[in-house]
N, C-alpha and C positions, 0 to 999 in steps of 0.2 A: 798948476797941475799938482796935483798930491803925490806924497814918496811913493804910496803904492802905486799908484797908474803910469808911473813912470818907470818902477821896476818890472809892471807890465810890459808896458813899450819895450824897453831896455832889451827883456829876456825876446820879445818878437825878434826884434833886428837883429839878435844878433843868432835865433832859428834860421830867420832867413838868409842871411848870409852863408851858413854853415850848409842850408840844403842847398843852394846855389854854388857851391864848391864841390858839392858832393857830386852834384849834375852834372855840371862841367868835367869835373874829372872821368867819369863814365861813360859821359858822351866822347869826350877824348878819347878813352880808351878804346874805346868803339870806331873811331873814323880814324885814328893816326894822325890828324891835324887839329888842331885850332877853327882853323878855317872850315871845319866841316860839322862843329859845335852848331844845332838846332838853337840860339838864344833865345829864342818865344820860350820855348819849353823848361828855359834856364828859368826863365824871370818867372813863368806859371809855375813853378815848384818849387822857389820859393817865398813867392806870393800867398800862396796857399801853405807852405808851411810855418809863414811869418801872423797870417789871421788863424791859423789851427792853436799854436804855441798861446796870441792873445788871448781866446775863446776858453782855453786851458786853466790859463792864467788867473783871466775871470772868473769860472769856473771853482777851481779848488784853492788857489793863491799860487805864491810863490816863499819860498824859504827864506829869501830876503824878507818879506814882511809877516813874517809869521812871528809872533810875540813869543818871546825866548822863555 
């Protein structure tokens, strides 16, 4: 895998982790439990924010591989 496809990846995983936190806590906020967190909708947002962030990525680059 190349430096850059891999600071693709890199910057994915770690969108999706960061919307998947952001989700949780919202939904959290919203129901008073844990237990009452939707997780489909957790993992759907940031699934889709982890292929949006790639597609980005693709797209324009990223500042790690961008020649100094």
């Amino acid at each position: 895998m190349s430096e850059k496809v891999k600071s693709y990846v890199i910057r994915a995983v770690w969108t999706a982790i960061q919307a998947a936190a952001a989700a949780a806590i919202a939904t959290i906020g919203s129901t008073a439990t844990i237990g009452g967190v939707d997780w489909r909708v957790v993992a759907s947002t940031a699934g889709l924010a982890g292929v949006l962030s790639l597609l980005k990525s693709v797209a324009v680059g990223t500042p790690e591989t961008k020649a100094s």
